[in-house]
N, C-alpha and C positions, 0 to 999 in steps of 0.2 A: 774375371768370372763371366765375362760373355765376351762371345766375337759376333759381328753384323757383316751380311752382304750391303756392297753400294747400290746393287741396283739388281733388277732381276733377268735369270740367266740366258732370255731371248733379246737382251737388252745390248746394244750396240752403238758405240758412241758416237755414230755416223747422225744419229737420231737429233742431237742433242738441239741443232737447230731447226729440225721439222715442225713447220706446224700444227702437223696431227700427233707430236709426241711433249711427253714431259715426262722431267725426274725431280722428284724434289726429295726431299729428307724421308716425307713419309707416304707420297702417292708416288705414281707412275700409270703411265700411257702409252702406248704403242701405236700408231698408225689409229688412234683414231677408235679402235676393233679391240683392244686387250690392256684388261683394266688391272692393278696389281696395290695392294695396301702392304706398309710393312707393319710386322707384329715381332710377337717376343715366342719365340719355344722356349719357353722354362725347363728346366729337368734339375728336380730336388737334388743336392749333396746330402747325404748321408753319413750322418754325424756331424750337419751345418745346419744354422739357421740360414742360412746362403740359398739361393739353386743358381745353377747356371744357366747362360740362356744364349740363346741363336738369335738372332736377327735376322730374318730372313722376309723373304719375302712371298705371297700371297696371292693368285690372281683369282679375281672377284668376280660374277656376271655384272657386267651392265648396269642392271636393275641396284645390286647389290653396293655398287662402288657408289653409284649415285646418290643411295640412301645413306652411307656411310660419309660421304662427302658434305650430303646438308646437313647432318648432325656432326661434323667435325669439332664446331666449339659450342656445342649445346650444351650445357648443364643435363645431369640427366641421363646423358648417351647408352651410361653403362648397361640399362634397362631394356638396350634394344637386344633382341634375340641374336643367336650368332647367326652370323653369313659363312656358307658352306663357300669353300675355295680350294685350291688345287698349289701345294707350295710349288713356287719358282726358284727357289735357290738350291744348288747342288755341296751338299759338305761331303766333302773329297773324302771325309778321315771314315765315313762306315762304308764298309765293302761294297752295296746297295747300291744303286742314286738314290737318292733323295726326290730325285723331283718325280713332280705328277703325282704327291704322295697328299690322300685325302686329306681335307681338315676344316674345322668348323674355326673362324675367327671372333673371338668376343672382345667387345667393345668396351673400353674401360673408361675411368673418369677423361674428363679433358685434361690433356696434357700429357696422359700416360698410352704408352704404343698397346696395340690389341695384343690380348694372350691367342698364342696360335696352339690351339689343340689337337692332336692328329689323330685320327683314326687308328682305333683300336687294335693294329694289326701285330705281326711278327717281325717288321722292320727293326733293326737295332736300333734308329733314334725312338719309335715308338714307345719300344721296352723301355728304353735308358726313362720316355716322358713318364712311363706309369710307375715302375718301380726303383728311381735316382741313381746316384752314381759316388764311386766311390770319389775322394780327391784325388788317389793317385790316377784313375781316368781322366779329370779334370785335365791332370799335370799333362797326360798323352795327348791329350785333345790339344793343350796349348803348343805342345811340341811339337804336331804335326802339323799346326796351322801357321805358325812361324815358319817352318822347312815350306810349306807351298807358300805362304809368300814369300822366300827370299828367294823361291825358286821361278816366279812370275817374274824377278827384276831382273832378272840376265839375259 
């Protein structure tokens, strides 16, 4: 019931031993200049207690990532207001892109990944966040995400 990106999509593994970069499980860094948190896109099933959710990822301002960063294992955190960010991961399976696609990130207990909320718009993941999905979607989502990855190993 959920698929994640490794890392986000200006992301390049040339990086990986740069000083001014990092990747870890749930930050990321670019050259020092571009700041990126991962969270959770939830999107309700209908007719589940379930939702499904994206893992994706998030880029922050500056200010934004910083403040997120010293409350990482605060007690407390979930009370911070959300930080506006701009998703960086691309899901191949809606006609769209994805990315550049507004969104507000909230902050949840320690231990749990931010819920990533998107702006309100006519995007098909938008819809799919506001009003859920069926499971035989689900089932599509999972079958086109298998087919691109088995098609990335050749």
């Amino acid at each position: 019931m959920n698929y994640t990106a490794e890392a986000p999509a200006v992301w390049d593994p040339a990086f990986a031993d740069a000083d001014d970069c990092l990747l870890s499980t749930d930050q990321c860094v670019v050259r020092a200049q571009h700041y990126f948190v991962k969270g959770l896109i939830e999107i309700p099933v209908i007719g589940s207690d379930e939702a499904f959710s994206w893992g994706v990822w998030v880029s922050l301002s500056r200010e934004s990532f910083s403040r997120a960063s010293d409350l990482w294992d605060r007690p407390g955190r979930e009370t911070e207001k959300p930080y506006f960010g701009w998703l960086t991961t691309d899901l191949p399976v809606y006609p769209a892109t994805t990315l550049n696609l507004k969104t507000r990130v909230h902050t949840r207990q320690v231990g749990e990944r931010p819920f990533v909320e998107l702006e309100p718009t006519d995007h098909p993941l938008a819809v799919e966040q506001r009003t859920g999905i069926s499971l035989e979607r689900v089932r599509e989502i999972a079958s086109a995400v298998l087919h691109a990855d088995a098609g990335e190993q050749h």
